[in-house]
ZANU-298490 format. One record per residue (C-alpha): residue in three letters; x, y, z. Coordinates in nm, 3 decimals, decimal comma. Last residue first. Example, Ala and Ser with C-alpha at 12.3 -4.5 7.8 and 13.67 -1.06 7.14 Angstrom:
<recs>
[rec SER; [1,367; -0,106; 0,714]]
[rec ALA; [1,230; -0,450; 0,780]]
</recs>
This chain:
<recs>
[rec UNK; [8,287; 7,608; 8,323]]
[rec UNK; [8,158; 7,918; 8,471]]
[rec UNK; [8,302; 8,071; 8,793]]
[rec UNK; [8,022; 8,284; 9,047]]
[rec UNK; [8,118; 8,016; 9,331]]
[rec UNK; [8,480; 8,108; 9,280]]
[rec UNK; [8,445; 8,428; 9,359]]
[rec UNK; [8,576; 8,711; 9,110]]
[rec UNK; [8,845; 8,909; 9,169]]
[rec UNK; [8,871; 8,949; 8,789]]
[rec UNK; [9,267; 8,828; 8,819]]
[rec UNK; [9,156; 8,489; 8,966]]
[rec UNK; [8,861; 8,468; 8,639]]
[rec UNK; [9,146; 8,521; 8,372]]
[rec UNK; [9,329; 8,328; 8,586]]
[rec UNK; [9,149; 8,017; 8,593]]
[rec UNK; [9,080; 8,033; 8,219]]
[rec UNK; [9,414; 8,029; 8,144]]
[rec UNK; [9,507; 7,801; 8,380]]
[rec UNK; [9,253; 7,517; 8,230]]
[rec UNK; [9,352; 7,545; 7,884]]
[rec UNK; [9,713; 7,519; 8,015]]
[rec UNK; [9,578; 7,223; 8,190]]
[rec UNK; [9,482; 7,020; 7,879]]
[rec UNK; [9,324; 6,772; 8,045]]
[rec UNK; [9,009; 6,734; 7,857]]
[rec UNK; [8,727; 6,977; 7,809]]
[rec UNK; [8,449; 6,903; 8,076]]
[rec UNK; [8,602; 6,664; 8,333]]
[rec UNK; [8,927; 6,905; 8,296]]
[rec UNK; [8,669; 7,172; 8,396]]
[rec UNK; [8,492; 7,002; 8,699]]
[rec UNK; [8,789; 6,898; 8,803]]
[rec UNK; [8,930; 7,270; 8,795]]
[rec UNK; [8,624; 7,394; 8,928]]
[rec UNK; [8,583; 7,092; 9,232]]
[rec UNK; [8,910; 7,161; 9,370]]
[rec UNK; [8,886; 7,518; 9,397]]
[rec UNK; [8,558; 7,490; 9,599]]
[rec UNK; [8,175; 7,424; 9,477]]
[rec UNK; [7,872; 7,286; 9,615]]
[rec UNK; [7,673; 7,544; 9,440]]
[rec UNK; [7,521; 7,596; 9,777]]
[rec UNK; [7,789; 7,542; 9,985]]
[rec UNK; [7,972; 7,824; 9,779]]
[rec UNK; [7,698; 8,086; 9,866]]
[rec UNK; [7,735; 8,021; 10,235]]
[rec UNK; [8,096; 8,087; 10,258]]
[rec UNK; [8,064; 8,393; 10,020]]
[rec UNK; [7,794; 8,531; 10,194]]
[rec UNK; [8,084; 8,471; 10,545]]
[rec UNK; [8,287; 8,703; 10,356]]
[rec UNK; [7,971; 8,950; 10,286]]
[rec UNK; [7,755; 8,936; 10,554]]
[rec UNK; [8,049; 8,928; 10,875]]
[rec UNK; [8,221; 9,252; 10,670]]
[rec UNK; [7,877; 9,451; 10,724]]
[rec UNK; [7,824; 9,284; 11,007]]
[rec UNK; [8,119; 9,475; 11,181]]
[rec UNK; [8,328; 9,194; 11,394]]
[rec UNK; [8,271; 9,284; 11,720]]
[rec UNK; [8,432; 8,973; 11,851]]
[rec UNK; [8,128; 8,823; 11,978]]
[rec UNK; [7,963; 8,906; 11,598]]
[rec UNK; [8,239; 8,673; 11,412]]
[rec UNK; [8,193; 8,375; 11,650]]
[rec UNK; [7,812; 8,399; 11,594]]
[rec UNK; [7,863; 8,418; 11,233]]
[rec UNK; [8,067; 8,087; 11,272]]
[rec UNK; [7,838; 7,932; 11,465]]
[rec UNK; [7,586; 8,016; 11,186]]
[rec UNK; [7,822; 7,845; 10,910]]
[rec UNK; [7,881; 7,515; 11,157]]
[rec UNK; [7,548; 7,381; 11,076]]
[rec UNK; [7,542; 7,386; 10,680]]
[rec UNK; [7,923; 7,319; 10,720]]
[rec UNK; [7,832; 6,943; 10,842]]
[rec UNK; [7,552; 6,892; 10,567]]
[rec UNK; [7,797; 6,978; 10,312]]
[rec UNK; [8,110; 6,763; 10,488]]
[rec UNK; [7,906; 6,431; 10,531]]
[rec UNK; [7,794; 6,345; 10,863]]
[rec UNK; [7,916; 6,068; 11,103]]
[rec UNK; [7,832; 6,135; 11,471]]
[rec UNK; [8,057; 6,023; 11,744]]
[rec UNK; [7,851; 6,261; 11,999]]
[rec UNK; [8,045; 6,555; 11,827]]
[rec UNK; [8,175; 6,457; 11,468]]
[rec UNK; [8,340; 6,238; 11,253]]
[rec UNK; [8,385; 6,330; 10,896]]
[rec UNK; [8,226; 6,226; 10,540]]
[rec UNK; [8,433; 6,391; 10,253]]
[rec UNK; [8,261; 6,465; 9,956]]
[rec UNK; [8,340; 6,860; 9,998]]
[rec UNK; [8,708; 6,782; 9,983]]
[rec UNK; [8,744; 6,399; 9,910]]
[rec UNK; [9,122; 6,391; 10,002]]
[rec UNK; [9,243; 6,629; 10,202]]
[rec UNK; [8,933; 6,636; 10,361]]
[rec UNK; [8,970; 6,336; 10,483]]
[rec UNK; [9,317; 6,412; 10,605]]
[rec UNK; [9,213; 6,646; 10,803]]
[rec UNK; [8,880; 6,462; 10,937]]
[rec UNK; [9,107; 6,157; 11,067]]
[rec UNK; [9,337; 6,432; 11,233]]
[rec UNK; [9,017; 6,567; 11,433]]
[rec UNK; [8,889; 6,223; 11,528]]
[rec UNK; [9,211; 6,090; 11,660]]
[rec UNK; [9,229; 6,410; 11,841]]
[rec UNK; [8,841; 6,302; 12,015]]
[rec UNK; [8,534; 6,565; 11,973]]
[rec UNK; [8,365; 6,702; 12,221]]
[rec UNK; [8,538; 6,692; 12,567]]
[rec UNK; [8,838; 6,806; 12,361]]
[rec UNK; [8,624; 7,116; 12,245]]
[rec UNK; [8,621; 7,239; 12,577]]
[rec UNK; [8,266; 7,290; 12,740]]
[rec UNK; [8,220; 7,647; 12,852]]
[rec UNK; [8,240; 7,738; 12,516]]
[rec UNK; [8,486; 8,050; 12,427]]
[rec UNK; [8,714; 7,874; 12,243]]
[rec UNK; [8,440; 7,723; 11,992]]
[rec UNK; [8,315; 8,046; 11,904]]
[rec UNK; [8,660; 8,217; 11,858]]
[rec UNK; [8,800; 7,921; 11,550]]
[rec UNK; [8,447; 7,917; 11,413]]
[rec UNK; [8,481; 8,264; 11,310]]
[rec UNK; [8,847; 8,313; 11,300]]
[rec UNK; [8,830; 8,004; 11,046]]
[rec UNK; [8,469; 8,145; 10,849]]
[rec UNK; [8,663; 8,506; 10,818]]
[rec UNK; [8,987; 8,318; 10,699]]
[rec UNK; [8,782; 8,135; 10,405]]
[rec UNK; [8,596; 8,436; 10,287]]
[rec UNK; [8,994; 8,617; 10,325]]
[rec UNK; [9,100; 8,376; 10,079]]
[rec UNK; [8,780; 8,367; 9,846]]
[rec UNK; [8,831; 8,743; 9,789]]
[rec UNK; [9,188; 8,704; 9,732]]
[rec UNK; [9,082; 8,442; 9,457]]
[rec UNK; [9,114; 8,126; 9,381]]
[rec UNK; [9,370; 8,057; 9,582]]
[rec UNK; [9,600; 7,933; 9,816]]
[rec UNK; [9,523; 7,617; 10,036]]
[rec UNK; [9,431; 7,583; 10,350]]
[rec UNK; [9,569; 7,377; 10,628]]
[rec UNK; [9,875; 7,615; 10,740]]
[rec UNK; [9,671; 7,788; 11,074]]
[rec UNK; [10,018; 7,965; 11,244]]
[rec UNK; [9,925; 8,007; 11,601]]
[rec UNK; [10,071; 8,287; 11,803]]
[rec UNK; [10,240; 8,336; 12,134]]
[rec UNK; [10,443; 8,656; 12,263]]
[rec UNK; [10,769; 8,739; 12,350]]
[rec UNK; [10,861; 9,076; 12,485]]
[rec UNK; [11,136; 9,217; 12,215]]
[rec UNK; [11,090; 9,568; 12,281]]
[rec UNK; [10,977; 9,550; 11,924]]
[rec UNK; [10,733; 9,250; 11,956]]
[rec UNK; [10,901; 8,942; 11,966]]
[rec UNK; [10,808; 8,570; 11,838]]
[rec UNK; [10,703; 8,203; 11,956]]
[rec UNK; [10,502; 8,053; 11,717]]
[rec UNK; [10,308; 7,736; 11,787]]
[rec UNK; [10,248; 7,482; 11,419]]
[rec UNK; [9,839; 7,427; 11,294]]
[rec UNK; [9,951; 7,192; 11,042]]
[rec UNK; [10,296; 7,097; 11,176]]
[rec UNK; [10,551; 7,134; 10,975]]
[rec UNK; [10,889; 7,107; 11,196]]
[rec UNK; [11,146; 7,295; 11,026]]
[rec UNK; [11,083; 7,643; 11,138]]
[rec UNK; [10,995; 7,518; 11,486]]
[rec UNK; [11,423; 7,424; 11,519]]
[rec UNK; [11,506; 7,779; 11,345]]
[rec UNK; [11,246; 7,877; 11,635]]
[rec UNK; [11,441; 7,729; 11,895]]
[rec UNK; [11,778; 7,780; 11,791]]
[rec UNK; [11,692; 8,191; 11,771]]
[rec UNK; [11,528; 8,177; 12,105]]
[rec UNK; [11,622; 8,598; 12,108]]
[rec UNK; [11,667; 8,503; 12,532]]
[rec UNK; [11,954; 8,293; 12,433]]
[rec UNK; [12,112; 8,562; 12,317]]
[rec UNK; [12,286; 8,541; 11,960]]
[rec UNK; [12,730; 8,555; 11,948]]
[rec UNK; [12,681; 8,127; 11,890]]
[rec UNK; [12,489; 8,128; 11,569]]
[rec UNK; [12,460; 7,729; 11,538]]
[rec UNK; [12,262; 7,629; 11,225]]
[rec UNK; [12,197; 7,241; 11,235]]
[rec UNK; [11,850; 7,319; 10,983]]
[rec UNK; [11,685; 7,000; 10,933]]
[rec UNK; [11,814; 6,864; 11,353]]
[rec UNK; [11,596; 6,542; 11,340]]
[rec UNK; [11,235; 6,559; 11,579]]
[rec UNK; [11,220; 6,380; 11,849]]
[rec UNK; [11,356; 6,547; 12,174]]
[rec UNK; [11,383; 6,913; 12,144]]
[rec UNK; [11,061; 6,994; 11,830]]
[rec UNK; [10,855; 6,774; 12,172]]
[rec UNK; [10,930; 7,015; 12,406]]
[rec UNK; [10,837; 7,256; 12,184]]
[rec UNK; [10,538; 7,140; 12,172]]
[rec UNK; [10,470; 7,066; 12,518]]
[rec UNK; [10,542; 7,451; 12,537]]
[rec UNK; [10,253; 7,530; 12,426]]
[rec UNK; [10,071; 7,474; 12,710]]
[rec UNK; [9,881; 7,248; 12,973]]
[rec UNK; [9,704; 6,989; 12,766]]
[rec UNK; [9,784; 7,006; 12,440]]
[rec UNK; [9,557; 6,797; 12,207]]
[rec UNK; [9,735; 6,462; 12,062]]
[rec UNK; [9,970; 6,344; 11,848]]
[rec UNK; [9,990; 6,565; 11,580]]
[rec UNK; [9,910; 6,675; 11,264]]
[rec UNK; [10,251; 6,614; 11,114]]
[rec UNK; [10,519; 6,714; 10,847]]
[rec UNK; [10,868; 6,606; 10,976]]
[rec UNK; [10,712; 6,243; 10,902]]
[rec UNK; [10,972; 5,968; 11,033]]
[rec UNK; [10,972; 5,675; 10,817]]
[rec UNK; [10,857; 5,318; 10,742]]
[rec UNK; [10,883; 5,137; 10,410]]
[rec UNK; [11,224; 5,222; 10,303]]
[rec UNK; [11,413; 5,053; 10,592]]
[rec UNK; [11,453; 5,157; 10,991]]
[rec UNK; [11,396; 5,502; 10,961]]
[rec UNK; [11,341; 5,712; 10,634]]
[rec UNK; [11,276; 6,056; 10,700]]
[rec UNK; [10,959; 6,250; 10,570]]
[rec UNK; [10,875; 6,593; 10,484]]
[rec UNK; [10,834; 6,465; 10,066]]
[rec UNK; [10,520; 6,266; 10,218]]
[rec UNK; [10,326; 6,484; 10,410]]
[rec UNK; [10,391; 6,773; 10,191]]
[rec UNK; [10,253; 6,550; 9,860]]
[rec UNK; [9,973; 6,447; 10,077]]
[rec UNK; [9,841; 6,789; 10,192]]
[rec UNK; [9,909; 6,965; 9,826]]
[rec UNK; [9,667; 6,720; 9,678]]
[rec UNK; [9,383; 6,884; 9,813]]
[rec UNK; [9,118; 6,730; 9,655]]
[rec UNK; [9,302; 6,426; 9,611]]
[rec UNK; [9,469; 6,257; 9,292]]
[rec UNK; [9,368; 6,355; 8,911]]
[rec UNK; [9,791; 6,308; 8,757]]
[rec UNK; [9,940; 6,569; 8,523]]
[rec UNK; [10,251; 6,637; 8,763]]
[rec UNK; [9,969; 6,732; 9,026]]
[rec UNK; [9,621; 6,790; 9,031]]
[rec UNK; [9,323; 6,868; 9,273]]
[rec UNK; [9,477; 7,134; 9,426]]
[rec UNK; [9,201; 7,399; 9,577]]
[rec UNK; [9,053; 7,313; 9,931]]
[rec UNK; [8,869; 7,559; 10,111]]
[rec UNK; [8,547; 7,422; 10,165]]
[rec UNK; [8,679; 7,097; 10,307]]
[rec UNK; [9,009; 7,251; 10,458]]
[rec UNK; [8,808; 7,427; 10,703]]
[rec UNK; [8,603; 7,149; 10,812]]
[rec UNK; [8,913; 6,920; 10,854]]
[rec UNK; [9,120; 7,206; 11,051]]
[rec UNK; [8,805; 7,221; 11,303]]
[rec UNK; [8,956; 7,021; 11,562]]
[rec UNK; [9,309; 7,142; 11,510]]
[rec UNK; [9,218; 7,490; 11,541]]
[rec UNK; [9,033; 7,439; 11,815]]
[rec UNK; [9,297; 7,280; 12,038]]
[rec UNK; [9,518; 7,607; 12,004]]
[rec UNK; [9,216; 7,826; 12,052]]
[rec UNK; [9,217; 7,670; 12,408]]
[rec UNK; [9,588; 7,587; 12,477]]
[rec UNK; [9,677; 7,985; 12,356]]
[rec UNK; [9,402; 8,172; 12,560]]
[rec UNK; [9,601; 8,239; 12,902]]
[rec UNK; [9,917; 8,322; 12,700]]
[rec UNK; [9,729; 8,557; 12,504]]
[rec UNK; [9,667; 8,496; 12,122]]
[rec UNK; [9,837; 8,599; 11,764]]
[rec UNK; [9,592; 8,454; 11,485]]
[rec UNK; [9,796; 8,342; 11,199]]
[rec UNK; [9,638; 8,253; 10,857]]
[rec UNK; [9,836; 8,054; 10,628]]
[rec UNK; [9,715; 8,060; 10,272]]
[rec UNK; [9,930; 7,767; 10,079]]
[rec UNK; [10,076; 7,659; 9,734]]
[rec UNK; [10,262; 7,348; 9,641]]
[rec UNK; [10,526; 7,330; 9,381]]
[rec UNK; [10,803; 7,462; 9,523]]
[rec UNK; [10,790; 7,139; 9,787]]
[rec UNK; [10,885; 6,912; 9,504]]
[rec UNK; [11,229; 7,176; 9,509]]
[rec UNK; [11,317; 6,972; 9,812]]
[rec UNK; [11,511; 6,747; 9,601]]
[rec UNK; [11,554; 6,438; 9,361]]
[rec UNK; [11,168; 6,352; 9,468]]
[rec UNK; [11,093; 6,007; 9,410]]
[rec UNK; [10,756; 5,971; 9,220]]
[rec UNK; [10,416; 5,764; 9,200]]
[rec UNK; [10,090; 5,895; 9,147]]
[rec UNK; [9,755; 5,735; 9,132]]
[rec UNK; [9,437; 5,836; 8,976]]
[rec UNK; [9,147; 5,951; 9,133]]
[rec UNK; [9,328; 5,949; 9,445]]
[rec UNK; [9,607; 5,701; 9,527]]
[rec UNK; [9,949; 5,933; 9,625]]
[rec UNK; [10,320; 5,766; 9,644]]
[rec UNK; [10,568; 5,984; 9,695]]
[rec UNK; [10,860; 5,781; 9,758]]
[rec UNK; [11,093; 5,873; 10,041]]
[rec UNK; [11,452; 5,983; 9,961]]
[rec UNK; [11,762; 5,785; 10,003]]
[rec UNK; [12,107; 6,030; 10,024]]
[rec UNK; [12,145; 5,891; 10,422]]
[rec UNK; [11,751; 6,041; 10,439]]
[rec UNK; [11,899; 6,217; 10,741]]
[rec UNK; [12,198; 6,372; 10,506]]
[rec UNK; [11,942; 6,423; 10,210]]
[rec UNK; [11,745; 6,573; 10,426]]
[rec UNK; [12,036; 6,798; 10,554]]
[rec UNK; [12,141; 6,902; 10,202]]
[rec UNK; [11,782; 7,006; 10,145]]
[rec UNK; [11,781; 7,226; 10,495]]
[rec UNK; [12,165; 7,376; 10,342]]
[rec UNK; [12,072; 7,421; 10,016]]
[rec UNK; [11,743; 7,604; 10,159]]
[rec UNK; [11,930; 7,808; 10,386]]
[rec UNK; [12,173; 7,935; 10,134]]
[rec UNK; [11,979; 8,146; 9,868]]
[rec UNK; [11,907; 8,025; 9,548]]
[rec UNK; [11,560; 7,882; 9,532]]
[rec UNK; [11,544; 7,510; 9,437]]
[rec UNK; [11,482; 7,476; 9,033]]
[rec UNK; [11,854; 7,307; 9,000]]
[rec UNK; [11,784; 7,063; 9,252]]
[rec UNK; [11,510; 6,859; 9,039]]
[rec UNK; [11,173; 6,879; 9,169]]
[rec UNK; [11,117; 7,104; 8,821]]
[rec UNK; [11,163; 6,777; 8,585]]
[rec UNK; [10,828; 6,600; 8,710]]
[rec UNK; [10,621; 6,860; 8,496]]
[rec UNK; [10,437; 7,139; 8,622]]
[rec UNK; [10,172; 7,308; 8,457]]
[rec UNK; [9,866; 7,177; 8,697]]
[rec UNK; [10,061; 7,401; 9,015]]
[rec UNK; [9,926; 7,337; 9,301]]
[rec UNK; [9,757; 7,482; 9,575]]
[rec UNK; [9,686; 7,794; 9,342]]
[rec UNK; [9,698; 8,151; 9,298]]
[rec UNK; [9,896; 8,246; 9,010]]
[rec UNK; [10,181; 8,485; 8,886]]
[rec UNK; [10,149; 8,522; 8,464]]
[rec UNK; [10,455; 8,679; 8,374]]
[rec UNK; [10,483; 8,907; 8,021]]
[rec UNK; [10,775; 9,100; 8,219]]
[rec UNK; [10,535; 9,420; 8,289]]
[rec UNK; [10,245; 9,221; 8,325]]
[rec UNK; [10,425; 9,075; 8,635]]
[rec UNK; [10,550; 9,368; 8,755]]
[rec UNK; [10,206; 9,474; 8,757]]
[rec UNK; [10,026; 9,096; 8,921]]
[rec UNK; [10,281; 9,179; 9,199]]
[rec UNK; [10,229; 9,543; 9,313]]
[rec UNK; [9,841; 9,473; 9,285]]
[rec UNK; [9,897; 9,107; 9,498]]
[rec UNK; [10,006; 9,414; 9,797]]
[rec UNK; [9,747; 9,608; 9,740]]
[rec UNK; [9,478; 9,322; 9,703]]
[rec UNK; [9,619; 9,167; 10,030]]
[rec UNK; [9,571; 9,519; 10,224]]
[rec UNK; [9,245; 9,588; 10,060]]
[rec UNK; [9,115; 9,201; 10,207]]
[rec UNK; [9,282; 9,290; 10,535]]
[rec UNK; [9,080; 9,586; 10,609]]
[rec UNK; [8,806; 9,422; 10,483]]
[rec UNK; [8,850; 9,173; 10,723]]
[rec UNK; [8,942; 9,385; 11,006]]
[rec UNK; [8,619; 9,618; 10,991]]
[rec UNK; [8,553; 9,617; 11,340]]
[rec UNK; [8,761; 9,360; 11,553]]
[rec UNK; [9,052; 9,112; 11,532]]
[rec UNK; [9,328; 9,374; 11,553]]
[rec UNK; [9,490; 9,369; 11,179]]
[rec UNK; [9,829; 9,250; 11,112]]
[rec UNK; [10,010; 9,322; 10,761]]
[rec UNK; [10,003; 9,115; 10,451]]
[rec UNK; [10,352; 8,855; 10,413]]
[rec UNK; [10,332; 8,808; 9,998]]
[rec UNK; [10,525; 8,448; 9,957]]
[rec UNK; [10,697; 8,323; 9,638]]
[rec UNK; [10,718; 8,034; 9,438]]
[rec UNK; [10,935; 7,986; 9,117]]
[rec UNK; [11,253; 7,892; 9,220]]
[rec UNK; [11,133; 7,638; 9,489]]
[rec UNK; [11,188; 7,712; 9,850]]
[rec UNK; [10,985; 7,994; 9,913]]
[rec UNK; [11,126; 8,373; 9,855]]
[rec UNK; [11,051; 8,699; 9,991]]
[rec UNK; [10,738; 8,963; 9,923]]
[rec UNK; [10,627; 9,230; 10,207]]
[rec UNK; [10,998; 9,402; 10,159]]
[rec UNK; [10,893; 9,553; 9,840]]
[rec UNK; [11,160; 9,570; 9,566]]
[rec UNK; [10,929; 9,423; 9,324]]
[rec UNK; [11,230; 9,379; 9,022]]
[rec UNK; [11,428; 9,234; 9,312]]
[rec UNK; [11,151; 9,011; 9,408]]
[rec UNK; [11,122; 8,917; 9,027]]
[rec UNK; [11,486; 8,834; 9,005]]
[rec UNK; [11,491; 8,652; 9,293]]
[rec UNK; [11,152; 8,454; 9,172]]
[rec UNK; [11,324; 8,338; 8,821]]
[rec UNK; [11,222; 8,001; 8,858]]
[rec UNK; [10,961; 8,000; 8,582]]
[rec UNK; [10,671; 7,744; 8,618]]
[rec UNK; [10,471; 7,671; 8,280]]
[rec UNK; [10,181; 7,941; 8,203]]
[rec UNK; [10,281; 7,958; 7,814]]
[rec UNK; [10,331; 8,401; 7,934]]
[rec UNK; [10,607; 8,208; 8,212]]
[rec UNK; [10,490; 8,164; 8,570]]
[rec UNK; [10,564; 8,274; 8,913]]
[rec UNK; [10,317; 8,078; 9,168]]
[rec UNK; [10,196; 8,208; 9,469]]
[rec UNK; [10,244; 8,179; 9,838]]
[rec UNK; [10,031; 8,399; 10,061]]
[rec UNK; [10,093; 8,462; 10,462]]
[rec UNK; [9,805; 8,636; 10,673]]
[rec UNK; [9,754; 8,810; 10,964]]
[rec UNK; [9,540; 8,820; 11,271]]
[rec UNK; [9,565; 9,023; 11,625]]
[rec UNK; [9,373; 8,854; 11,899]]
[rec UNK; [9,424; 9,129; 12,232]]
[rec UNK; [9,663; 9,077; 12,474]]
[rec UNK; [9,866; 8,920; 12,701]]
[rec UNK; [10,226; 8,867; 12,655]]
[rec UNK; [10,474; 8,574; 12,770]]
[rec UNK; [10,637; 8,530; 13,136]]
[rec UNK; [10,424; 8,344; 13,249]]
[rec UNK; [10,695; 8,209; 13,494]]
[rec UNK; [10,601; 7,864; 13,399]]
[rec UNK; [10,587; 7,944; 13,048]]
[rec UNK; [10,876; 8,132; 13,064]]
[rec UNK; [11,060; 7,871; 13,262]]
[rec UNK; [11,007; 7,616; 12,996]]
[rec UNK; [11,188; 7,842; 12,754]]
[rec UNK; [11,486; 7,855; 12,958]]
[rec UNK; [11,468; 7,488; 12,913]]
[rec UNK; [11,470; 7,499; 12,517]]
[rec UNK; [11,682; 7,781; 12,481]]
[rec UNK; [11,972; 7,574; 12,655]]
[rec UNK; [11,903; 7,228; 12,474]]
[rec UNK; [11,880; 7,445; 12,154]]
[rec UNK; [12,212; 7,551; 12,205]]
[rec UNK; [12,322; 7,240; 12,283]]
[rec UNK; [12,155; 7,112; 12,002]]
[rec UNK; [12,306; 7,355; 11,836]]
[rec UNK; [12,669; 7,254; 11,894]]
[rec UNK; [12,637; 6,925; 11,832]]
[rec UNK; [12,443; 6,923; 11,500]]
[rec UNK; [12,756; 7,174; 11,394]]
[rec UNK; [12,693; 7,364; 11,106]]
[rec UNK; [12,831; 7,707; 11,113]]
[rec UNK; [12,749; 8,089; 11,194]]
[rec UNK; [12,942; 8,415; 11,242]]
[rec UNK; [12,783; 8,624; 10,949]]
[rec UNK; [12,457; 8,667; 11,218]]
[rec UNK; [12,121; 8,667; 11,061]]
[rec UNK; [11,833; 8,786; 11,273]]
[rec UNK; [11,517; 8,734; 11,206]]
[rec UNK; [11,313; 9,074; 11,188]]
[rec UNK; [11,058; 9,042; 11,444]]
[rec UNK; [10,680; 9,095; 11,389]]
[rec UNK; [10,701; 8,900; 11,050]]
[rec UNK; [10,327; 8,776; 10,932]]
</recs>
């Protein structure tokens, strides 16, 4: 969701000294902001970004997405790091009335302008956590995007990784075992991110509710069951971006993740996470643009850029550049269908607002040790996952979204949501728990059926994505 144009400035260089002073400088003048605050308030404003998949008419990865953005010529769509993922960035919607069906014809516009260039180039584009088509050969460095930034944040890796990447190593269903040649791995994973822009007075609260219910989210949202031809975790896309994000330290078997869930809750702001980007996370993207204000925080968020946390703090500008505070939500998945997407954002906002306005803080309910545990859980048993819950309860992720769906309606309705919109994405919710069904589950379901012959597979999965049809309502 881009509120502020990011500036570019042609006099730039790497120097890690140089910005980390200026990052030193942005950093603390950002600490007086909060303690000034100095930051908006307002009303919750959502948007969404989508990453897809540019594929060939055989349905195998085709890193022409430049060319294809060109061919767009929209200014919603720009590049990811791989050569054949994209992102669609929707507009922002006040979070009230009809927003979510309001945001559902915005995405469907905006997917409509893709999926017909698309058919006029004999492309396939999909939405999908990962890709089931890709081979081991497209992490290689020629199938990262061409622009400069990326080059330079993979160059940098390789600089911290002192030219020694991390092994991916994933045990699911099967078990997986690769070193990435480059940062292209990472153009092979697919996400929704939702972003939900808050008050300064708000931010801590919803903050610390997003990470608690991150687990529960990803559960019946999760969609990448395979990667590089290998059955691993329902949402494989969570382990292979923990992994390829991380440093070596000391020797090859422990490392730095650049990709994390945290440490713990916040407890006075966001700026204890910013804070934290300053002091121990590596410099990714050394950048200095020297002639740029401090007060544009352009160090600081390059810095946030590169540090992938699951729910990550945004700092950004409205257009007489007043800061303001949002929350980037990048658990779930992309995919299966828009319809399913904004399902799975309505039951997030949902359970996101009823939680924050508790009198009892979800921190008091539920530990952070807890809430990661859950994530990652999730991540890899989907709707078989078992999770920890309030009171220290264990329950099993069905039984667990079968009482969180009303709170959810409940957060929807305090917000005004309209109930028409509340019935039918938070229907779709309801009707998916139960058929017990997600993304993940289909496509294993469907490779458990015919084989793995995952062109087979996408086929079929597209011909149902591009029907706008929900994923509870697909046939094997």
């Amino acid at each position: 969701m881009v509120y502020h144009k990011e500036l570019v400035s042609p006099k730039s260089r790497v120097d890690y000294d140089a910005f980390d002073r200026c990052l030193f400088s942005e950093t603390s003048l950002l600490e007086e902001w909060f303690l000034d605050q100095y930051f908006m308030e307002r009303e919750l404003v959502i948007g969404t970004e989508i990453e897809f998949f540019l594929l060939d008419k055989h349905y195998d990865p085709l890193p022409e997405n430049l060319s294809f953005i060109d061919s767009v010529n929209q200014p919603f769509l720009i590049p990811e790091v791989g050569a054949a993922h994209l992102e669609i960035n929707t507009s922002h919607f006040n979070l009230y009335g009809d927003c979510f069906s309001d945001l559902h014809k915005n995405m469907l516009d905006l997917w409509g302008h893709c999926l017909q260039e698309a058919k006029t180039r004999d492309y396939h584009i999909a939405l999908i956590g990962t890709l089931p088509t890709a081979t081991e050969k497209y992490h290689q460095l020629q199938f990262i995007t061409n622009k400069p930034r990326y080059h330079l944040l993979n160059s940098c890796l390789n600089e911290q990784c002192k030219g020694q990447r991390m092994k991916i190593h994933i045990e699911g269903k099967e078990t997986l075992s690769i070193t990435p040649e480059s940062l292209a791995i990472n153009g092979l994973i697919s996400a929704f991110q939702l972003h939900i822009q808050v008050g300064l007075s708000q931010s801590v609260q919803y903050y610390n509710v997003a990470q608690a219910i991150a687990g529960i989210v990803l559960a019946i949202s999760a969609n990448s069951p395979f990667l590089f031809g290998h059955y691993l975790w329902s949402d494989t896309r969570v382990a292979s971006f923990d992994q390829a994000m991380t440093v070596p330290l000391f020797d090859r078997h422990r490392g730095f993740k650049c990709c994390v869930f945290g440490t713990n809750y916040l407890c006075n702001s966001f700026f204890e996470l910013f804070d934290q980007n300053f002091q121990f996370f590596p410099r990714l993207l050394p950048e200095v643009f020297p002639d740029l204000s401090k007060e544009l925080m352009f160090h600081v968020r390059r810095q946030n850029g590169v540090v992938y946390r699951w729910n990550r703090p945004v700092i950004d500008f409205n257009k007489e550049l007043k800061p303001h505070l949002r929350i980037e939500h990048r658990g779930m998945p992309a995919g299966p269908t828009i319809i399913d997407m904004v399902a799975n954002a309505a039951f997030f906002y949902g359970l996101l607002h009823y939680f924050a306005i508790q009198p009892v803080p979800i921190t008091n309910l539920l530990s952070f040790n807890a809430s990661r545990r859950n994530f990652f859980n999730a991540a890899r048993l989907g709707l078989d996952a078992k999770f920890k819950w309030f009171a220290d309860r264990e329950i099993n992720a069905l039984k667990l979204l079968e009482e969180l769906l009303p709170l959810a309606y409940k957060g929807l309705a305090a917000l005004g949501i309209s109930p028409a919109d509340i019935n039918l994405y938070l229907g779709i919710i309801n009707k998916r728990i139960k058929c017990k069904v997600n993304g993940s589950q289909w496509q294993s379901g469907f490779i458990e059926k015919h084989g793995k012959d995952f062109y087979n597979m996408m086929m079929c999965y597209l011909e149902n994505q591009y029907q706008e049809r929900p994923v509870s309502e697909w046939k094997l």
